[in-house]
C-alpha positions in Angstrom: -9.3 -18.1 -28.0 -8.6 -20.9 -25.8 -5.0 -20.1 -25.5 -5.7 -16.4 -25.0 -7.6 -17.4 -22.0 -5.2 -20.0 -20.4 -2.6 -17.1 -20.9 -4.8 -14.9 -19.0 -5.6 -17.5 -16.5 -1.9 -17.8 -16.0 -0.7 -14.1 -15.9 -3.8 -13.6 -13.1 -1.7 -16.2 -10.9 1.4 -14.7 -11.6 -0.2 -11.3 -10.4 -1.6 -13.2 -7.3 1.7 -14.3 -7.1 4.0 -10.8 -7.4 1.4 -8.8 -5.1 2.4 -11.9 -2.2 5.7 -11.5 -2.1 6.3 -10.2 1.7 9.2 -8.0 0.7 9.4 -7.2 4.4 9.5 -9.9 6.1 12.1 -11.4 3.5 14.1 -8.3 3.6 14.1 -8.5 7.7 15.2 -12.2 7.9 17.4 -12.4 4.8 19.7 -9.3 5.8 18.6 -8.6 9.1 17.9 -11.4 10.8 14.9 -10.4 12.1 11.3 -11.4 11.7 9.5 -7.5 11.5 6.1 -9.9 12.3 7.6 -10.1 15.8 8.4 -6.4 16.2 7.2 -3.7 16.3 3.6 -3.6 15.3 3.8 -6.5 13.8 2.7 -5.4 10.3 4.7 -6.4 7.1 4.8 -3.1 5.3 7.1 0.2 5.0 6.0 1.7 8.5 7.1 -1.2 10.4 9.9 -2.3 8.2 11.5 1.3 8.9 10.4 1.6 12.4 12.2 -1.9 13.2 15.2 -2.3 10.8 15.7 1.6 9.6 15.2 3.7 6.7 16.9 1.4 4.3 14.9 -1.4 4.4 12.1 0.6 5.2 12.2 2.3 1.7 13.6 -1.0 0.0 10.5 -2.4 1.0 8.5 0.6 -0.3 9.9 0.8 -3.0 9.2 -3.4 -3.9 6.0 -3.2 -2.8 5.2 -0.3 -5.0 6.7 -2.0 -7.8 5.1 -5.3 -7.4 1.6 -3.3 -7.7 2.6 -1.8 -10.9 4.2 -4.8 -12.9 1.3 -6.7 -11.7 -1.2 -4.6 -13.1 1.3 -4.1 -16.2 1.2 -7.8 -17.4 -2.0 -7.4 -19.7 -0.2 -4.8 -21.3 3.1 -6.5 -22.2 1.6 -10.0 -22.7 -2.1 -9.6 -23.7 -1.4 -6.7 -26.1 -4.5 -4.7 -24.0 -5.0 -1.0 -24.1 -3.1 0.8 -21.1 -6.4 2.4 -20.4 -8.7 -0.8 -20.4 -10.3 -1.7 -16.7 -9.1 -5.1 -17.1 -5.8 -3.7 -15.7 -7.3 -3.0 -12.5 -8.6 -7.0 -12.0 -4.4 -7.8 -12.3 -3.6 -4.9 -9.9 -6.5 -6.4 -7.6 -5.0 -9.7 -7.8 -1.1 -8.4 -6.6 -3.2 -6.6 -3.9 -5.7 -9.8 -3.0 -2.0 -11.1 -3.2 -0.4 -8.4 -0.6 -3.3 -8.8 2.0 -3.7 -12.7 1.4 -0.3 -14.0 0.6 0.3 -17.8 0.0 4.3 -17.3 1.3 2.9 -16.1 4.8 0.2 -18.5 6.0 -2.7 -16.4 3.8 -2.0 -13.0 5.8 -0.1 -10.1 5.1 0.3 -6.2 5.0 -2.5 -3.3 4.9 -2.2 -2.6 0.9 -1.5 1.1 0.9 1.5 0.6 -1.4 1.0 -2.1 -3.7 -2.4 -0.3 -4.2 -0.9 3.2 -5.5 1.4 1.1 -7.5 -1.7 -0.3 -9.3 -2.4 3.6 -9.4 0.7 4.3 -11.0 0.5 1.7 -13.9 -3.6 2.8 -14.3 -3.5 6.6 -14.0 -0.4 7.9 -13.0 -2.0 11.2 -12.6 -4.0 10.6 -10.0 -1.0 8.7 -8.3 1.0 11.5 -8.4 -1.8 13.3 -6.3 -1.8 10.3 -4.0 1.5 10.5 -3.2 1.3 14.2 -2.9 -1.5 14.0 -0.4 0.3 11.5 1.5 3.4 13.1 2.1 1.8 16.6 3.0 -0.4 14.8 5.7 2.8 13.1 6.9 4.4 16.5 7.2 1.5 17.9 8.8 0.6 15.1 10.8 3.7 12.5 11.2 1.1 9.6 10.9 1.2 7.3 8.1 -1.9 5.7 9.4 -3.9 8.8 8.6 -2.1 10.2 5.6 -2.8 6.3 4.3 -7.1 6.8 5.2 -7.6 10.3 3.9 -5.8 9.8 0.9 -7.4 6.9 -0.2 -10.6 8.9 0.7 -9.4 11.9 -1.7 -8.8 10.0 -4.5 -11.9 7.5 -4.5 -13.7 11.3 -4.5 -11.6 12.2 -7.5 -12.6 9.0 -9.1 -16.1 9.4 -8.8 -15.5 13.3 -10.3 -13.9 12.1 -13.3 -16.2 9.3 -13.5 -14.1 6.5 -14.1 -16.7 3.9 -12.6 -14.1 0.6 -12.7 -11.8 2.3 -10.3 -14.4 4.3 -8.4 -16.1 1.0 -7.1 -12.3 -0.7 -6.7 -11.5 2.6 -4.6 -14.7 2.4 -2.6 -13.6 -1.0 -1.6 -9.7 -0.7 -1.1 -11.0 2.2 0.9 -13.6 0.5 3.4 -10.6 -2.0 3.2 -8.0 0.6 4.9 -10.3 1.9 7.3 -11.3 -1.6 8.8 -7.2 -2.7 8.9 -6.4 0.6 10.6 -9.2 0.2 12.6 -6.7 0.1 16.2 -5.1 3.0 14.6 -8.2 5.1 14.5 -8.6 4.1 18.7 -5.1 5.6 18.9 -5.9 8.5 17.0 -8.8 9.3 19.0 -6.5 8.7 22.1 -3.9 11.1 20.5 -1.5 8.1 21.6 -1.1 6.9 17.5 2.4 6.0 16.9 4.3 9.1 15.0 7.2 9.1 12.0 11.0 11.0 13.0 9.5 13.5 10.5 7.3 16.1 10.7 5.2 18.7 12.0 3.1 16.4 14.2 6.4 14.7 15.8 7.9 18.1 16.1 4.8 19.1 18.3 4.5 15.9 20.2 8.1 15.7 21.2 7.7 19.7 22.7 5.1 18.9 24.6 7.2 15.8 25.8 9.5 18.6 27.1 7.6 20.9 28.3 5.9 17.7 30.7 9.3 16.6 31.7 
């Protein structure tokens, strides 16, 4: 028993330790020579990495950050032997994301935790990540803001948590939630302002670069 627990003790570190990784900022000053912190708006995560170095490294990082979330949240399973289904897979995908937000490698800061958070989705219930990220690319479409496609689909599926009444990941949702609210916070000002930063893609760009135009 006592070695069970110091391996769990351990493989909670390494999760700590995965969801810290700033793939961005690594990515930026190891092939770009750039630090993304110091462009941009400043965040770590796929929206600035994309908006600052391009769509490579914007979807490197995406893609990292993503997977970091899922091996994180993975490592009971492999090394623990523990049911794919258990809740104690969501404390290791909490960890990489405590990690993401609170990273050791960048002076205890770090990124907003949309997508290390669906890749703890994706190793938990891949179902409802594949609504997740079907949410969030149709608000993109519609809207061409990551900032609100992140909000409302973390809203959706802490409501689809609660209907299927998995109660582990409905109170971890409420909080990641309140979480992605409070660090988008500016965002919902710009919003308001109708002045929030837009994607190249979509309906809401489409619109906003007519009535551009139409003012010039």
């Amino acid at each position: 028993m006592e070695e069970w627990n110091l391996k769990l003790a351990l493989l909670l570190i390494i999760a700590y330790l995965l969801g810290a990784i700033p793939n961005g900022v690594w990515i930026g000053k190891g092939f770009f020579h750039t630090d993304i912190r110091k462009a941009g708006s400043g965040n770590i995560g796929t929206t600035n990495t994309y908006r600052v170095l391009g769509p490579v490294a914007g979807t490197a990082v995406l893609i990292l950050d993503l997977a970091k979330g899922t091996v994180a949240t993975l490592l009971p399973v492999w090394f623990l032997h523990i049911s794919p289904h258990s809740p104690m897979l969501l404390v290791f995908g909490f960890m990489a994301i405590l990690g993401h937000t609170i990273s050791i490698f960048d002076h205890f800061k770090g990124g907003k935790a949309v997508a290390t958070s669906a890749g703890m989705l994706l190793a938990y219930n891949p179902l409802l990540f594949v609504i997740a990220a079907t949410c969030f690319v149709s608000l993109i479409y519609l809207t061409s803001m990551v900032s609100l496609a992140s909000m409302v689909s973390f809203t959706i599926i802490t409501i689809l948590c609660f209907i299927i009444q998995d109660w582990y990941l409905s109170a971890l949702a409420v909080c990641l939630t309140i979480f992605v609210f409070w660090r988008h916070r500016s965002n919902i000002k710009r919003i308001k302002d109708g002045t929030e930063n837009l994607v190249n893609f979509g309906l809401g760009s489409k619109r906003r670069k007519r009535q551009k135009s139409h003012q010039d």
